[in-house]
C-alpha positions in Angstrom: 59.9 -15.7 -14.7 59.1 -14.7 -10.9 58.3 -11.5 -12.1 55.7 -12.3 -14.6 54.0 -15.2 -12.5 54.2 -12.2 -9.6 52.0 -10.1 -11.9 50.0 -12.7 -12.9 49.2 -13.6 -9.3 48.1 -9.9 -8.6 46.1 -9.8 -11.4 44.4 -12.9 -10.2 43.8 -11.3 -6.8 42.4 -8.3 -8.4 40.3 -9.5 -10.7 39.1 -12.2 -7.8 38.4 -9.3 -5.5 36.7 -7.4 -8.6 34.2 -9.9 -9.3 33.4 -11.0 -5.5 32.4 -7.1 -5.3 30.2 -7.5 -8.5 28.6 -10.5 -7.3 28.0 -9.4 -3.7 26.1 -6.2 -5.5 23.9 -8.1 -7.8 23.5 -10.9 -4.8 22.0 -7.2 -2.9 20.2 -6.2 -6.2 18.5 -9.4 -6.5 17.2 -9.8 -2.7 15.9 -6.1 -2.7 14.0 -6.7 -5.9 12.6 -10.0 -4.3 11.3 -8.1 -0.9 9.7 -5.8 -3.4 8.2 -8.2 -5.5 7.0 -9.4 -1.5 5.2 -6.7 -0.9 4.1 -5.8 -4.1 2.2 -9.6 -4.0 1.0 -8.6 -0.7 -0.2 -5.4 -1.3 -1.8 -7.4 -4.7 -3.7 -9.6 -2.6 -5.4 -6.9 -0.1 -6.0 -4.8 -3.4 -8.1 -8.0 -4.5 -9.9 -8.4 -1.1 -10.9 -4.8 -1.3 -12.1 -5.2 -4.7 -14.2 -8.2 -3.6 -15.7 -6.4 -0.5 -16.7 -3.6 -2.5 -18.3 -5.7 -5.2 -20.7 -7.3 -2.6 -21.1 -4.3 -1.2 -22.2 -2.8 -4.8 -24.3 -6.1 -5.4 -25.8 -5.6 -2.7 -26.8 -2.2 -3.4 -28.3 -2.8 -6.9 -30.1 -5.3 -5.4 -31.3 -4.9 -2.5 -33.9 -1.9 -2.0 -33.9 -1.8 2.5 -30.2 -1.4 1.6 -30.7 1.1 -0.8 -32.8 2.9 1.6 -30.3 2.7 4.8 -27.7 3.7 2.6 -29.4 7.1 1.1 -30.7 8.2 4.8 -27.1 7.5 6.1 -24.8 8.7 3.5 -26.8 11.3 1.7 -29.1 12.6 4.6 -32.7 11.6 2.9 -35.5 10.3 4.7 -39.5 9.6 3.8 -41.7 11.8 3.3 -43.4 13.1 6.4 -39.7 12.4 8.1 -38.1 15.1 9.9 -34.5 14.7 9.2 -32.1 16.2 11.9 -28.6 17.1 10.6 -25.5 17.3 13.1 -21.9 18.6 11.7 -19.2 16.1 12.2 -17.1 17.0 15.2 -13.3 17.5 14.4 -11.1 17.2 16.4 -9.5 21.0 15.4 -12.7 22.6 17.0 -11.5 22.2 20.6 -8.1 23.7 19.5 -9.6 26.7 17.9 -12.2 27.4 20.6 -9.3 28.1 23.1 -8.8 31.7 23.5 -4.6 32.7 23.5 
C-alpha cells in the first residue's frame, strides 16, 4: 500500500511540476503577445497622425494656389516666367570622403 501511494505521490509531483512549466510558458506567451499588441497600438496611432498631417498637407495643396506655387519652385525647381532659376546639388556628406586623395 506504501508503494502504490509512493508512486502516486511522484506522479503528483510530476505532473505538478509538468503543468507549473506549461503555465509559466503560456504566462511568457501571453505577456510577449501583449507588449506586441503595445507597440503595434502605438505604432497604429503615429501611423494615424501621419496620415492626418499629410491629408492637410494634401488639402492644402488642392486648395490653396500660393501653396501650390511655393511647393513647385521648392520641390520641382520651377519659377515664373522671366525667373532665373539657380540650381545647387545637394551636398552629401560622402563628397568630403571621396575628395581626399590616399
Amino acid at each position: 500500500m506504501r508503494i502504490i501511494f509512493g508512486i502516486f505521490s511522484v506522479a503528483a509531483i510530476v505532473a505538478m511540476v509538468f503543468l507549473g512549466l506549461s503555465l509559466k510558458v503560456a504566462h511568457d506567451e501571453s505577456e510577449h503577445w501583449k507588449t506586441r499588441r503595445a507597440t503595434l497600438e502605438n505604432e497604429l496611432l503615429e501611423l494615424r497622425k501621419e496620415v492626418e498631417e499629410h491629408g492637410a498637407f494634401l488639402d492644402r495643396l488642392r486648395r490653396d494656389p500660393d501653396f501650390q506655387d511655393a511647393m513647385a519652385r521648392k520641390e520641382l525647381g520651377y519659377g515664373k516666367s522671366g525667373e532665373l532659376n539657380f540650381r545647387f546639388p545637394k551636398e552629401e556628406s560622402n563628397l568630403t570622403n571621396e575628395s581626399a586623395e590616399p
